[in-house]
C-alpha positions as CSV (number, residue, x, y, z in Angstrom):
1,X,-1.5,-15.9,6.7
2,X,-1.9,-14.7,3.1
3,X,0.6,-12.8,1.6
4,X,-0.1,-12.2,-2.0
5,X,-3.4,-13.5,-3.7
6,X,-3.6,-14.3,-7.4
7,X,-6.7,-14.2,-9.7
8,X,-5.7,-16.8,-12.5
9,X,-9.0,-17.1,-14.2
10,X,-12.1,-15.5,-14.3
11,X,-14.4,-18.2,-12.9
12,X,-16.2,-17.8,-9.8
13,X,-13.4,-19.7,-8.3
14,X,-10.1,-17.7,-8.3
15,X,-7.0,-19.8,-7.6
16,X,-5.1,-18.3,-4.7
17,X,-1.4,-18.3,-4.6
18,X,0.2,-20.4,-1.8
19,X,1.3,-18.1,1.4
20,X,5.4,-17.1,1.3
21,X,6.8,-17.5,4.6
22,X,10.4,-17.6,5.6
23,X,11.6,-17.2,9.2
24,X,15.0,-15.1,9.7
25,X,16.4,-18.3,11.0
26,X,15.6,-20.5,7.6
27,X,16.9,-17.2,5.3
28,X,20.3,-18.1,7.2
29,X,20.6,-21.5,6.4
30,X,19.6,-21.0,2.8
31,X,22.6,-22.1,0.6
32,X,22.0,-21.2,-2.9
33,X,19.4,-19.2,-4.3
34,X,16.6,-20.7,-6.4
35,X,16.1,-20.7,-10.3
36,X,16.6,-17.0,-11.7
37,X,13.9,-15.7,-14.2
38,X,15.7,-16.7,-18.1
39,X,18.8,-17.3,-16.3
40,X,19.1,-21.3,-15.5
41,X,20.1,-21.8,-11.7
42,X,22.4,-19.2,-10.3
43,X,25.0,-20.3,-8.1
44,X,25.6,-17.6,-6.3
45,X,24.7,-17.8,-2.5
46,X,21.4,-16.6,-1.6
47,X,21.9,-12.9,-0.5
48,X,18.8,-11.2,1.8
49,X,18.1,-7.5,2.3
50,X,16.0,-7.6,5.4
51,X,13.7,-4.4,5.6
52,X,10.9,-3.3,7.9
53,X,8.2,-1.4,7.1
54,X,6.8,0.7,9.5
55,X,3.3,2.4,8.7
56,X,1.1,4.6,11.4
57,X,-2.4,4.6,9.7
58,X,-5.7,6.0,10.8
59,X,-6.7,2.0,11.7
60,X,-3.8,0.1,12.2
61,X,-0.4,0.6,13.0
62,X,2.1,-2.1,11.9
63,X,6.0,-3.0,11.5
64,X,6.0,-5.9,8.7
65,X,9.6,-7.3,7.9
66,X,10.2,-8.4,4.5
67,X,13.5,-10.3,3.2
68,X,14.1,-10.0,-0.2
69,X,16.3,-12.4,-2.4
70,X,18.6,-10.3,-4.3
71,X,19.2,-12.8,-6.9
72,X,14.9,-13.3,-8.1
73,X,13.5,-10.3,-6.6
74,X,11.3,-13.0,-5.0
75,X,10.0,-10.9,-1.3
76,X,9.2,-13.3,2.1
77,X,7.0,-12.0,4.8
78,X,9.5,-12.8,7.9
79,X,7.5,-11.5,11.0
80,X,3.9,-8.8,11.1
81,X,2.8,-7.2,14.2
82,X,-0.3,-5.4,14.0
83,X,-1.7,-2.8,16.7
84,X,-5.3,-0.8,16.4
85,X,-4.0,2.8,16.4
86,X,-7.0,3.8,18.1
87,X,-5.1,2.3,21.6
88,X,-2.3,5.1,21.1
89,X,-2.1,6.6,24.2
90,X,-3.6,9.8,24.9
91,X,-1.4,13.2,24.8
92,X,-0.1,14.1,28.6
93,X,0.0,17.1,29.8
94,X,2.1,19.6,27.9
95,X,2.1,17.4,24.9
96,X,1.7,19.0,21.6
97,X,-1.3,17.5,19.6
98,X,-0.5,18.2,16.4
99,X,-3.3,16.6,14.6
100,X,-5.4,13.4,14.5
101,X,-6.8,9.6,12.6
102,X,-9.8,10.6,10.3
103,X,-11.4,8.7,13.1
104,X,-10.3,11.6,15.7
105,X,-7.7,10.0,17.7
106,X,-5.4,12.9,18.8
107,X,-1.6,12.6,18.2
108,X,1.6,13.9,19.8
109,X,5.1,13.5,18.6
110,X,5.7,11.8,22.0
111,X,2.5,9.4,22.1
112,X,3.2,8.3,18.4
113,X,7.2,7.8,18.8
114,X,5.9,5.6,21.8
115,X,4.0,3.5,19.9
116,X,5.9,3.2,17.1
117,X,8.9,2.2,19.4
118,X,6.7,-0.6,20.9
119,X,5.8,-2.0,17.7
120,X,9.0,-2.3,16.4
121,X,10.7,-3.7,19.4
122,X,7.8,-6.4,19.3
123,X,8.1,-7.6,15.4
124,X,11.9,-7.8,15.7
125,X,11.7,-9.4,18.6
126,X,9.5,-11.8,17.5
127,X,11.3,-12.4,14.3
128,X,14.4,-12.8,16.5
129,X,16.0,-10.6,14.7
130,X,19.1,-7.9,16.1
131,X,18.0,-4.4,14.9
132,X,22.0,-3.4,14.8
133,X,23.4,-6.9,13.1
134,X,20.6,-8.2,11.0
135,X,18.3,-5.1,9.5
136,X,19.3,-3.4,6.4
137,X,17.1,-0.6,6.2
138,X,14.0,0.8,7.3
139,X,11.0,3.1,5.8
140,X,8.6,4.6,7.6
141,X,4.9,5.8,6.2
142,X,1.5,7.0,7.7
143,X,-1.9,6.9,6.0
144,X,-2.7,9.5,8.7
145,X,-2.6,12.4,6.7
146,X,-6.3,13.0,5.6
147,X,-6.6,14.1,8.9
148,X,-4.5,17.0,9.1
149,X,-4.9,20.4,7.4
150,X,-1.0,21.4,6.8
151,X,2.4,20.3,5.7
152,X,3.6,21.2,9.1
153,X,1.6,18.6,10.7
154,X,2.3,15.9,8.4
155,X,6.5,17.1,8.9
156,X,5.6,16.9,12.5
157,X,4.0,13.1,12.0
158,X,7.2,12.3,10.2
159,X,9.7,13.1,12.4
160,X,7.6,11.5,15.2
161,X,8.0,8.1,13.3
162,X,11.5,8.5,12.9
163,X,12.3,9.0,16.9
164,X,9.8,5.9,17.3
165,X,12.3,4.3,15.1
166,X,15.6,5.8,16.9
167,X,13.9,5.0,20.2
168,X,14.0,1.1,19.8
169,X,17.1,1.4,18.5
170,X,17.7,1.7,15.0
171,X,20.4,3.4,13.6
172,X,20.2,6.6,11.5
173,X,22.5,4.8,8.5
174,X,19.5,2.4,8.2
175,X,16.8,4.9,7.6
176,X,18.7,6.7,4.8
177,X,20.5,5.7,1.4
178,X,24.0,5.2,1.2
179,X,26.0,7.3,0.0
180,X,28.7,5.3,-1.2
181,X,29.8,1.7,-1.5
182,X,31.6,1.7,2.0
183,X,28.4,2.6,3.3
184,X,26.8,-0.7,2.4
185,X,27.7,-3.7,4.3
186,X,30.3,-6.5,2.9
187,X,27.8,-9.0,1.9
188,X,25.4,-6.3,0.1
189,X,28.5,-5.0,-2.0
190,X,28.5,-7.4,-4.5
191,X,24.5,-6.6,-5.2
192,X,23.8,-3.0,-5.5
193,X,25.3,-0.5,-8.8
194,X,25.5,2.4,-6.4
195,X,28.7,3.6,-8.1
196,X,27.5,3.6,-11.9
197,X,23.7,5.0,-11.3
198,X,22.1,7.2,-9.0
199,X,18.7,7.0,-7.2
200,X,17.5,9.5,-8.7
201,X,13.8,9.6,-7.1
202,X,12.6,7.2,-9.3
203,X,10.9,3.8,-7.6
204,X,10.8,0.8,-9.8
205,X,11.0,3.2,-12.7
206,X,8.3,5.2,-12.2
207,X,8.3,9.4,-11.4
208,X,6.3,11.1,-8.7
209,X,4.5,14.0,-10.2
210,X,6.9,16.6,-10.4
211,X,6.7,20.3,-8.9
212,X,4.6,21.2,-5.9
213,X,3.1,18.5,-3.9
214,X,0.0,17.0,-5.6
215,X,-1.5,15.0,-2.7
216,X,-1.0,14.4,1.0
217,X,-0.6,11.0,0.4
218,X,1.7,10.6,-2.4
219,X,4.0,8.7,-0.4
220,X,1.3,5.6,0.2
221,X,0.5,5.9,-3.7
222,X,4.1,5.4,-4.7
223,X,4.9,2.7,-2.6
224,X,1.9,0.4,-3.3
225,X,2.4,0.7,-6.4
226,X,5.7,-0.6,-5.8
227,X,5.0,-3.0,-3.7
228,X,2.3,-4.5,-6.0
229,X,5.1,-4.7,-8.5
230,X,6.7,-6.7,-6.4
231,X,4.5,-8.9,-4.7
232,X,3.8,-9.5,-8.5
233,X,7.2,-11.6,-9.2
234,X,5.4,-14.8,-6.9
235,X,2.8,-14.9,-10.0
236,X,2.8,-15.0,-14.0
237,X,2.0,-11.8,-14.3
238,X,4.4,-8.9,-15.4
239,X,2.9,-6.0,-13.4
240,X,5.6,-3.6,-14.5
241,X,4.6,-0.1,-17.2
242,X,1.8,0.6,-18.0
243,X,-0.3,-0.1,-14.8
244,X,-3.1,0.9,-12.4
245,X,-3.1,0.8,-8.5
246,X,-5.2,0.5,-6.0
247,X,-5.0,0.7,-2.0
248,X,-7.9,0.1,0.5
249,X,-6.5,0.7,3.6
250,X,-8.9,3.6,5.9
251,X,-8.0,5.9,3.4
252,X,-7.5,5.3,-0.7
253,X,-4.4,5.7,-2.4
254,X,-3.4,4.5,-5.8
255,X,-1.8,5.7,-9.1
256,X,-2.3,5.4,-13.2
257,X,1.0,4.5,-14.4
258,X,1.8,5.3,-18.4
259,X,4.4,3.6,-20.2
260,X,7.1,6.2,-20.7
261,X,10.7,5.1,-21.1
262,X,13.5,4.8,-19.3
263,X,10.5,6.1,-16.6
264,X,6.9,6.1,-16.9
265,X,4.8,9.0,-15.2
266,X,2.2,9.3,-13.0
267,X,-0.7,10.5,-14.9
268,X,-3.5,9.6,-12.2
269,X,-3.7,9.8,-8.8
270,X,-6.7,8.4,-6.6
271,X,-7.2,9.4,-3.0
272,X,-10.1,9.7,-0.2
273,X,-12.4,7.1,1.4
274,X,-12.2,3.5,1.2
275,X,-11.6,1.2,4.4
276,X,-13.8,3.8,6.5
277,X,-16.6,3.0,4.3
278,X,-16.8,-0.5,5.5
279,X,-16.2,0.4,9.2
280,X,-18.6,2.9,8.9
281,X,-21.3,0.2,8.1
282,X,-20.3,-2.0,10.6
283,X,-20.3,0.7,13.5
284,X,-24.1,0.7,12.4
285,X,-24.1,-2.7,13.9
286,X,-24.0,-3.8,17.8
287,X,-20.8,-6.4,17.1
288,X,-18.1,-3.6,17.7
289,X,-17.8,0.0,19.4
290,X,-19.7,2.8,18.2
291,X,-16.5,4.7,18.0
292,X,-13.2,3.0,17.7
293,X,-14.7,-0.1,16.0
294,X,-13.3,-1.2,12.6
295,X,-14.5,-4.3,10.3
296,X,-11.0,-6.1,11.0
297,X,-12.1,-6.8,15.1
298,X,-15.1,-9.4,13.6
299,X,-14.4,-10.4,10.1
300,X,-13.5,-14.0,9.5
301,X,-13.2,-16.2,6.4
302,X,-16.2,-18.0,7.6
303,X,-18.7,-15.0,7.6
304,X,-19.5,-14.7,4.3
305,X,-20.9,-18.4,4.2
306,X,-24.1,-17.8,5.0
307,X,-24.2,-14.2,3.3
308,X,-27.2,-13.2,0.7
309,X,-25.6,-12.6,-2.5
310,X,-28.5,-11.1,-4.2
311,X,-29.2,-9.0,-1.4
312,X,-25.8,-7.9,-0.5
313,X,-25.4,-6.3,-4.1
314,X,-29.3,-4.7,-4.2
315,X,-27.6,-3.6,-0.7
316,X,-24.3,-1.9,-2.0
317,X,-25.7,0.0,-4.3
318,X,-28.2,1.8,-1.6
319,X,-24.6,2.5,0.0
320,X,-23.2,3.8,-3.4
321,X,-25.6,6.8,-3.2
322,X,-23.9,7.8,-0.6
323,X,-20.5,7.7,-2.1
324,X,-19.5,10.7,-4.5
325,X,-16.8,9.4,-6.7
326,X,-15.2,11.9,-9.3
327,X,-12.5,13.9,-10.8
328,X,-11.4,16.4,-8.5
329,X,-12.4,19.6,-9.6
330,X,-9.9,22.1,-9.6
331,X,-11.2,25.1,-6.7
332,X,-11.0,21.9,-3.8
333,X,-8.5,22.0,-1.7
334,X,-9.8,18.8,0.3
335,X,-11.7,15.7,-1.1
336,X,-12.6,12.6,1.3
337,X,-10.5,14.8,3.8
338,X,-7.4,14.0,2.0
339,X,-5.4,17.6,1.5
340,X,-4.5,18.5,-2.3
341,X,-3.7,20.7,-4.7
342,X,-5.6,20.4,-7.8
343,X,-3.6,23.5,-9.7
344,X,-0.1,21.2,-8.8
345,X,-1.5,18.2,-10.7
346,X,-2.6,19.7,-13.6
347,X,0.2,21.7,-14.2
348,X,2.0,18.1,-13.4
349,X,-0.3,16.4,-15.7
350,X,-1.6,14.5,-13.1
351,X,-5.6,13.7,-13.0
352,X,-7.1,13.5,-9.3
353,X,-9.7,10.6,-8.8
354,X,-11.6,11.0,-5.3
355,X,-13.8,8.9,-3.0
356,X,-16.0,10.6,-0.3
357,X,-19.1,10.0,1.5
358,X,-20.8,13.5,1.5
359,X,-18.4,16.2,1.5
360,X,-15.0,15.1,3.2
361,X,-17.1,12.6,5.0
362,X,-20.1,14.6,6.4
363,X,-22.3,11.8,5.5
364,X,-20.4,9.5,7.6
365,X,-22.9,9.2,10.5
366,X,-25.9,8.3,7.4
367,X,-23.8,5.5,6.9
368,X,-23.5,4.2,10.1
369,X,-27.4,4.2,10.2
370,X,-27.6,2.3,6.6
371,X,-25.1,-0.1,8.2
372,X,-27.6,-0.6,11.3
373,X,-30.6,-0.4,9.5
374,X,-28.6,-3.5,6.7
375,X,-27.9,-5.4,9.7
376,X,-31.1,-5.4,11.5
377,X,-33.3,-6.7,8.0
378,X,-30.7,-8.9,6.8
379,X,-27.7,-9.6,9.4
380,X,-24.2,-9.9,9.8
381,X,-23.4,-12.5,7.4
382,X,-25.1,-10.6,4.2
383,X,-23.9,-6.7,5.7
384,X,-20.0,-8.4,5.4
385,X,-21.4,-9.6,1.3
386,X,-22.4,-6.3,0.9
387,X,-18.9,-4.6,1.5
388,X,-17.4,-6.9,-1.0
389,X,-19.8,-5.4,-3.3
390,X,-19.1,-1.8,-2.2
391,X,-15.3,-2.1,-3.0
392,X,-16.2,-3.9,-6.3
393,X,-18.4,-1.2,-6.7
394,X,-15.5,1.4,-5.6
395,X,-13.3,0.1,-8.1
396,X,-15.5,0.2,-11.1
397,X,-16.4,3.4,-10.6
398,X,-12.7,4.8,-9.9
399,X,-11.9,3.2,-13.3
400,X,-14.5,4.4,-15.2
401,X,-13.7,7.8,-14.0
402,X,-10.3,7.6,-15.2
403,X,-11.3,5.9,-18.4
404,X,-13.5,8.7,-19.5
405,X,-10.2,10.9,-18.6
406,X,-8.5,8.9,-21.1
407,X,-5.6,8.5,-19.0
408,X,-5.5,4.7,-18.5
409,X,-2.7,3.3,-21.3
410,X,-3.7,0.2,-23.0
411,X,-2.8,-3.3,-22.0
412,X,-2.3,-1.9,-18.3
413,X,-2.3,-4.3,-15.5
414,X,-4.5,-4.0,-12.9
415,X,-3.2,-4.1,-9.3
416,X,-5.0,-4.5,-5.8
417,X,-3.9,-4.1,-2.0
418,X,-5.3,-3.4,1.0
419,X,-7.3,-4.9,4.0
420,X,-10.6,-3.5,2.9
421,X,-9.8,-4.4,-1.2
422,X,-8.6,-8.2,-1.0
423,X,-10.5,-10.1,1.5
424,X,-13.5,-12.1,1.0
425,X,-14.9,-12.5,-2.5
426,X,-13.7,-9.0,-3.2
427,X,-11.5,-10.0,-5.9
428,X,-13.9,-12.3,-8.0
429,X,-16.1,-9.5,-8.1
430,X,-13.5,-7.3,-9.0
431,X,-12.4,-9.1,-11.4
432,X,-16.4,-9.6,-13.1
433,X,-16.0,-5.4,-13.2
434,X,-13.3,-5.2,-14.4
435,X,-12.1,-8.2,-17.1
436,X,-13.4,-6.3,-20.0
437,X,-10.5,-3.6,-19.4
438,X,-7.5,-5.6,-18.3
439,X,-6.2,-8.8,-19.2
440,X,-4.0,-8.8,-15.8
441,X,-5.1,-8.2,-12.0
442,X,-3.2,-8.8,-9.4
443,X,-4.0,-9.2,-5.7
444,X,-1.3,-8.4,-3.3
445,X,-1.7,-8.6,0.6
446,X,0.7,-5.8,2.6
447,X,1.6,-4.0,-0.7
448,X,2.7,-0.9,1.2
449,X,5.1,-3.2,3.1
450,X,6.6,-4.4,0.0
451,X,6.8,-0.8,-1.5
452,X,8.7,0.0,1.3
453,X,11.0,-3.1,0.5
454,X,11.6,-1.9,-2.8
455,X,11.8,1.6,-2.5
456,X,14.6,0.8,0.1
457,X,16.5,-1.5,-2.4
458,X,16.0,1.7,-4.9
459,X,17.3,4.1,-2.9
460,X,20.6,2.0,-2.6
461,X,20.6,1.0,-6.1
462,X,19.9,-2.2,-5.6
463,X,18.3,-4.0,-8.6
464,X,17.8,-7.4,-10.3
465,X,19.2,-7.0,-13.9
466,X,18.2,-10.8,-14.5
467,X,14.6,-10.4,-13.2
468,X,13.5,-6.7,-13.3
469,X,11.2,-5.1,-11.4
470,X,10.8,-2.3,-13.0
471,X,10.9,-1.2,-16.8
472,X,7.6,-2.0,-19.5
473,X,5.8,-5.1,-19.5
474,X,7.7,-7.6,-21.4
475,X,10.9,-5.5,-21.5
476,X,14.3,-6.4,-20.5
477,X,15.8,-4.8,-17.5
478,X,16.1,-0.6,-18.5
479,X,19.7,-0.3,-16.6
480,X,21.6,1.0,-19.8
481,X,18.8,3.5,-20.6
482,X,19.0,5.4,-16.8
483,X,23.0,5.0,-17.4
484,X,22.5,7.1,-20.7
485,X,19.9,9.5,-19.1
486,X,21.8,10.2,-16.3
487,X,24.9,10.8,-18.4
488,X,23.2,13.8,-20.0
């Protein structure tokens, strides 16, 4: 089980980071927490916030519990239960369908709470761990909203998570911030500075766009970006300001971080395709349905043995002429079926990087037949070689994009998550496409699991003074600056 993936060098080669594993039972018995970033050994007990993420998304829907070491910011992956969305059940009769996956699953505030429910009984369960007693707090996400065409669908998604959530019996306390000390539990008390700074919307020091919603998935971009910042503590790199995200889950999310203080800004925004391009190709095969198949039912480590290298890229870039990527331009309301609003982000000052295939996807079914017609000359092994190239390929093109916008701040840090962005040899040839521009990439498994860790620790005011999170590369923990600000 991987959990966060490290490129050290830039050989053909990369060094992988060991996996970080803790059951709840071995958190418990922990006595003393380890050594503390340029603070010797603390001896203060180790001290876990204990969070679940739960995510619907248009492929997967999962409930991923994280503990996080309140002394090193240091995150363990304590229990992941995975479902394919696409065996939600359908809408009864009188149900509301309020929308649907990108893939055309309908949805209905009862089917969704249902599932959701079920999945998070299962991973706690699992984990052995008492929803009441043992978890702190819980933040709930969707990547489902490139299918949907308003806000009122995407409010009706959200509050169909949250009785999923109340269903298996989570507490309403644990699904919003505190709002005092004697909200917090004893043993959390001594860890959080909730009475001398506010959350102020802020996560790990960086602001959403302000104004009018920029993109319907502004939530996914903030948290991996997050999350990437703090899967990044396991390696040597400081992934804190200035730095670039990227997500490929189905759909792409991501930001361009600048290095504003005491909080940078969001200055780019990607969104669109990405994890449906590689399902696409591999419904062109006969190895998984037609309709509800995804790349995740047959990849294994083992399948790119026997790939064609030199093949798989000639192949990829057949596939990139299907794939529009671009600044958005400003009279689209929709781009890779992700809703947005292009007039909101530049008055935000906020540039809007897209994927598609077509126009929102209508050239969707021509890459299914690419995918068949790959498989049938060349085979499985070398079609799975040439979706490594494709997100290489992705990525490169996403950054050049926002490089000729001039809105990438030197000596960023690169970032990467997502099922369809770190498996395989994905990142070594990332990282050939991209070591020119940064110095720093990181490869993060589940980083909008770890967001959600983080942005639950921010929204209780929870931070590591000793070992930041947050704040600009190489800078010391920016506490006293939001103390100041928020004085004003």
């Amino acid at each position: 089980m991987s959990f966060i993936k490290k490129i050290f060098g830039l050989g053909p080669k990369p060094v992988i980071a060991e996996s970080k594993f803790k059951t709840f039972e071995s958190l418990q018995s922990s006595p003393f927490a380890a050594k503390t970033a340029g603070s010797g050994y603390s001896m203060k007990p180790d001290i876990y916030y204990i969070t679940a993420s739960v995510e619907l998304g248009n492929t997967t829907t999962k409930c991923i519990i994280v503990a996080t070491n309140l002394n090193t910011s240091e995150s363990y992956l304590v229990n992941k239960t995975v479902k394919m969305t696409r065996d939600i059940r359908p809408p009864k009769e009188g149900e509301e369908v309020f929308g649907e996956t990108v893939w055309g699953i309908p949805l209905s505030k009862e089917s969704v709470a249902e599932m959701v429910r079920d999945t998070v009984l299962e991973s706690t369960s699992e984990a052995h761990i008492d929803i009441e007693k043992d978890l702190d707090f819980v933040v709930r996400s969707t990547g489902v909203t490139a299918g949907f065409a308003t806000t009122d669908e995407i409010g009706k998604l959200v509050i169909a998570l949250a009785n999923g959530c109340l269903d298996a019996g989570v507490p309403p306390k644990k699904m919003a911030p505190a709002m005092g000390l004697d909200n917090l539990p004893d043993r959390l008390k001594g860890y959080t500075l909730i009475e001398s700074v506010m959350f102020d919307g802020a996560v790990v020091s960086v602001l959403p766009p302000p104004g009018e919603e920029v993109v319907a998935n502004e939530m996914e971009g903030e948290l991996v970006t997050a999350g990437i910042k703090l899967g990044a503590k396991w390696t040597t790199v400081d992934y804190r300001n200035p730095c670039v995200s990227i997500d490929f889950g189905s759909t792409l999310a991501g930001r361009v971080v600048n290095d504003d203080q005491p909080y940078a800004h969001t200055v780019g925004n990607f969104l669109g395709l990405a994890g449906v391009i590689a399902d696409s190709l591999v419904r062109g095969t006969s190895k998984v349905d037609k309709k509800g198949g995804a790349a995740i039912d047959i990849y294994s480590e083992d399948i790119l043995k026997k790939a064609d290298w030199k093949k798989a890229k000639i192949n990829a870039e057949k596939v990139h002429k299907l794939i529009d990527i671009r600044k958005v331009p400003m009279d689209y309301t929709r781009f890779g079926t992700v809703p947005l609003n292009p007039q909101a982000a530049a008055k935000a000052g906020t540039t809007l990087i897209g994927c598609d295939v077509g126009e929102n996807g209508d050239k969707i079914p021509d890459l299914i037949d690419l995918g068949q017609e790959l498989f049938e000359n060349d085979g499985l092994n070398t079609l799975f070689g040439t979706l490594d190239y494709v997100t290489a390929l992705i990525v490169k093109r996403l950054l050049d994009v926002a490089f000729d916008e001039n809105i990438i701040t030197q000596g960023s840090a690169l970032g990467i998550t997502g099922r369809a962005g770190i498996t395989g040899k994905k990142p070594s040839l990332i990282l050939e496409y991209t070591k020119d521009n940064f110095k720093d990439c990181v490869f993060v498994s589940d980083g909008l699991a770890l967001g959600s860790a983080i942005m639950a620790r921010c929204m209780n005011s929870m931070g590591t003074i000793k070992a930041p999170v947050g704040g600009r590369q190489g800078g010391k923990c920016i506490l006293g600056s939001r103390r100041k600000l928020q004085k004003k």
